[in-house]
C-alpha positions as CSV (number, residue, x, y, z in Angstrom):
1,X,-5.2,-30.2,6.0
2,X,-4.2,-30.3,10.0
3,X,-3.2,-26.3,9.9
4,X,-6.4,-25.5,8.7
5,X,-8.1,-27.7,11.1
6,X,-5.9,-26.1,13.8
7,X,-6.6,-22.5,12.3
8,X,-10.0,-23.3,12.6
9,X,-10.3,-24.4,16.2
10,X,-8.2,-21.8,17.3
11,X,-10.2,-18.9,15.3
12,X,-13.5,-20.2,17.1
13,X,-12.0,-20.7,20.4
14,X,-11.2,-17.2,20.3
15,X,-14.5,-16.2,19.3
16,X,-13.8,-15.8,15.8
17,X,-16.3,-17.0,13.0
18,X,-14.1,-18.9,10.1
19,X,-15.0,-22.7,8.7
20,X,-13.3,-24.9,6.4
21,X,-15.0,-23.7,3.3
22,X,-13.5,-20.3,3.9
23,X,-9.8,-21.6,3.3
24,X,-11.1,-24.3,0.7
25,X,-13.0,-22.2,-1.0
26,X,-10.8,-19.0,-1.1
27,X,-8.6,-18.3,-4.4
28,X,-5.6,-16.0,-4.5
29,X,-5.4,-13.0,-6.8
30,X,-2.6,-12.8,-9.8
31,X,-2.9,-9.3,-10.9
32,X,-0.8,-6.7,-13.4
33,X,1.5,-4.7,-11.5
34,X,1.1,-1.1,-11.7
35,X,3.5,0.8,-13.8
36,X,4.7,4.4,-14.1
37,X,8.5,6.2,-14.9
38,X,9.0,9.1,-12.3
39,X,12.5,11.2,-12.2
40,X,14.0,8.6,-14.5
41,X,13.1,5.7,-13.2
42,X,10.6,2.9,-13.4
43,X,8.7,1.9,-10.6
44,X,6.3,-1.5,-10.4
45,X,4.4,-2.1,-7.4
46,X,1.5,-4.3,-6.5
47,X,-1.8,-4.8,-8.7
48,X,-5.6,-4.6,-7.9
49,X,-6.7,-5.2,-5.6
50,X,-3.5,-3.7,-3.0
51,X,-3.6,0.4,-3.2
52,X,-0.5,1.1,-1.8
53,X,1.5,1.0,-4.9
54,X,-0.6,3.3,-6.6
55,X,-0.6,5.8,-3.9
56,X,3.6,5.6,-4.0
57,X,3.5,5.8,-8.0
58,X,1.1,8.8,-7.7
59,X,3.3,10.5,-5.6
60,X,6.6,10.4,-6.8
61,X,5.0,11.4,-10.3
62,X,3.6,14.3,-8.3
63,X,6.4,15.4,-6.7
64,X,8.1,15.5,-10.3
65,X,5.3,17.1,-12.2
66,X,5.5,19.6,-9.2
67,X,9.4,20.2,-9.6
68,X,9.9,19.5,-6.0
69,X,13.8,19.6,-4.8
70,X,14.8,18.0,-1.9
71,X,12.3,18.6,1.3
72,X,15.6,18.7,3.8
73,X,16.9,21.5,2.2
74,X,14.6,23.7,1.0
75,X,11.5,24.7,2.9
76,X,9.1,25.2,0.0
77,X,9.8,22.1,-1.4
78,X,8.9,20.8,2.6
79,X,6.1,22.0,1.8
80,X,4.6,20.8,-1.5
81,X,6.2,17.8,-0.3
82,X,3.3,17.3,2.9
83,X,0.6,18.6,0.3
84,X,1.8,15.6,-2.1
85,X,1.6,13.4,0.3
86,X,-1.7,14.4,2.0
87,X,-3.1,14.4,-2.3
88,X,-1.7,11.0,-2.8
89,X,-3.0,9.4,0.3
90,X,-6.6,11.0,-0.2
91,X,-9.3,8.9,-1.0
92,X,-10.7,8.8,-4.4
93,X,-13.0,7.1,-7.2
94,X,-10.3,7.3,-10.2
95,X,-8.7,4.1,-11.0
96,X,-5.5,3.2,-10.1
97,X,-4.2,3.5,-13.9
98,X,-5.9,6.3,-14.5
99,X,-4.3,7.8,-11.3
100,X,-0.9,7.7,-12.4
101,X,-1.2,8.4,-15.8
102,X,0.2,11.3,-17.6
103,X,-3.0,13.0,-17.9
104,X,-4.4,12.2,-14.4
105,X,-1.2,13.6,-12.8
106,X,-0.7,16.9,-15.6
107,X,-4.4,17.5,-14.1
108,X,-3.8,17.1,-10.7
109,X,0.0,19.1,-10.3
110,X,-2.2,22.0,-12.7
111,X,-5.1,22.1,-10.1
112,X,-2.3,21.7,-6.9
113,X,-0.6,24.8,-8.1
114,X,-3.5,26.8,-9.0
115,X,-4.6,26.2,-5.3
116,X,-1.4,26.5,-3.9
117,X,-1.5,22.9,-2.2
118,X,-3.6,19.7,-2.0
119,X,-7.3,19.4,-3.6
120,X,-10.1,17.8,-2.8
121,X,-10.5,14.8,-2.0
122,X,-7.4,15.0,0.3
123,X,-8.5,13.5,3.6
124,X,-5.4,11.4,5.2
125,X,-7.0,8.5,6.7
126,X,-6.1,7.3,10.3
127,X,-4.4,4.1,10.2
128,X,-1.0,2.3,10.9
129,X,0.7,-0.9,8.9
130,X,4.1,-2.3,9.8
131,X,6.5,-1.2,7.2
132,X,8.6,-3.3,4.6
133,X,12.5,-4.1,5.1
134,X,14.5,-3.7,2.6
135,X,18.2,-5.2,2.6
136,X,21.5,-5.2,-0.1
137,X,24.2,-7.7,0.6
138,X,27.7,-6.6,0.3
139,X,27.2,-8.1,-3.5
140,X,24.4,-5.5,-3.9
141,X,21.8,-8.2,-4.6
142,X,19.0,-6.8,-3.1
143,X,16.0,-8.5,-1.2
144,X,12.8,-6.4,-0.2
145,X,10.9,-8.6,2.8
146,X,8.0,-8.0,4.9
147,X,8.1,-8.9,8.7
148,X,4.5,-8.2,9.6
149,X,1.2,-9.5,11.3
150,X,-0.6,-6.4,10.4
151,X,-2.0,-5.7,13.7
152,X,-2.2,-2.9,16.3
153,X,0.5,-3.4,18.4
154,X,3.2,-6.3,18.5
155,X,2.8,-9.3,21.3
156,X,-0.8,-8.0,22.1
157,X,-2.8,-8.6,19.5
158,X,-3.3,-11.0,17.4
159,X,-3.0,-15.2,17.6
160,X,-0.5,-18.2,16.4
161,X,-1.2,-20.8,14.8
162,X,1.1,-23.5,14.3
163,X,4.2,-21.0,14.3
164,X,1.9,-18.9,11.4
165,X,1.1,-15.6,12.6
166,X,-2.8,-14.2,12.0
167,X,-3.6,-10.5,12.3
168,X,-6.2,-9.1,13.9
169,X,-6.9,-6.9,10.7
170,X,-10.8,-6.4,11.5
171,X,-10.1,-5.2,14.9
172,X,-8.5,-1.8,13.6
173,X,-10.3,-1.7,9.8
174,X,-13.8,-1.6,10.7
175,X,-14.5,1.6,8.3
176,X,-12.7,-0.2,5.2
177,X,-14.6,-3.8,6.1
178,X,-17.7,-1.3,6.3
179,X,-17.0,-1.0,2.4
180,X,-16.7,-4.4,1.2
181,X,-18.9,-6.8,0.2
182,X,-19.3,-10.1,1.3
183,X,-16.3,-12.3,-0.5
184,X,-14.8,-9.2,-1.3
185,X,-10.8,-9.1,-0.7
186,X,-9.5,-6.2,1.5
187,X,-7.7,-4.1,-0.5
188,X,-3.9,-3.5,1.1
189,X,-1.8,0.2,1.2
190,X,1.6,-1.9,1.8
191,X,3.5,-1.0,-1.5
192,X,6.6,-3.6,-2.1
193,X,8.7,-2.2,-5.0
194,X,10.8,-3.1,-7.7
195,X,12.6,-0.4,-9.3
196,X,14.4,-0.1,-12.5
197,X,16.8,2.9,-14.4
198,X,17.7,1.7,-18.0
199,X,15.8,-1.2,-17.3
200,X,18.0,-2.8,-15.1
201,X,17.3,-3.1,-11.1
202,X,18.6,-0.6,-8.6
203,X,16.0,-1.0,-6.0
C-alpha cells in the first residue's frame, strides 16, 4: 500500500536496500510460547524464533535449582546470582526446551556447583536493547508494553516513516546478521512475560 511505497523510498533514499517484495513477500511467525514453573510460579515468554524468554526461564530455574536467597542481602547469594546470569546469557547449541527443562537445568546447577560458578559456554555478549514497561492500574489489571525502536541511541539513529519508527538493527548486530541466512528472521533477546501462581495472573 502508500506506507510501503513511502517505506520503500525512504529506505533507498537513505541508502538502504529494501523493495516491495520484501514486505509483500514476508510472513509473520506464530510460535509456542516457552514454558517453565520456577519458585512457584509459571512463567510463559516468547517462542522460536525470540531467545530472550528462554534466557529469563533458564535463569530463574537456575537460581532455584541453586537455592539462591535474595542477592541484596546476602553476598554469596550476590554472587551465584552474577554466575547465573553470566550461564544464562551464554551462548549455546541446546534448544530452547531443552534448556529449561528439568534435566537440562539439574545438569547445569550440578556442574555450576561442582565448579563453583558459571561453565562453559558462558561468554556475555556485548549488546544493548531498550527494555519493556510494565504498568498496574489502581484496579491491578496489568499491561506489559514495549516503547522501543531497537536502536543505538534514541533521536540519532534510526528513520520515520509515516509516524512508524524503523530501527537501525543492522547497524549494531552485524556478528548476529553474520549468522543468518538469507530469509532468515533475526532472532530477538527482548522477553515480554506473562506470569501465573495457581494459574491465575500476577504479572
Amino acid at each position: 500500500g502508500e506506507w510501503a511505497q513511502q517505506f520503500v523510498a525512504r529506505v533507498s533514499a537513505e541508502g538502504g536496500k529494501v523493495q516491495m517484495s520484501d514486505l509483500g513477500d514476508y510472513q509473520p511467525i506464530c510460535s509456542r510460547a516457552l514454558g517453565a514453573k520456577a519458585f512457584g510460579h509459571e512463567v510463559y515468554s516468547l517462542g522460536d524464533p525470540d531467545n530472550g524468554g528462554g534466557t529469563l526461564i533458564e535463569g530463574l530455574r537456575l537460581l532455584e535449582a541453586l537455592g539462591v536467597k535474595d542477592p541484596v542481602a546476602d553476598g554469596e547469594s550476590l554472587y551465584w546470582f552474577t554466575q547465573v546470569v553470566l550461564q544464562s546469557a551464554s551462548s549455546r547449541n541446546v534448544s530452547r526446551d531443552t534448556r529449561v527443562g528439568d534435566a537440562q537445568i539439574q545438569r547445569t546447577a550440578d556442574a555450576m556447583r561442582a565448579k563453583g560458578g558459571a561453565v562453559l559456554p558462558s561468554e556475555l555478549k556485548q549488546g544493548g536493547h531498550s527494555d519493556y514497561v510494565v504498568a498496574a492500574d489502581g484496579k491491578g489489571m496489568m499491561v506489559a508494553m514495549c516503547h522501543t525502536i531497537n536502536s543505538m541511541m534514541w533521536g540519532g539513529t534510526g528513520i520515520n516513516v509515516g509516524g512508524i519508527s524503523i530501527p537501525d538493527s543492522a547497524g549494531f548486530q552485524q556478528s548476529l546478521l553474520a549468522t543468518l541466512k538469507l530469509g532468515d528472521y533475526m532472532p530477538g533477546v527482548t522477553n515480554p512475560n506473562i506470569v501465573l501462581k495457581n494459574d491465575k495472573p500476577v504479572l
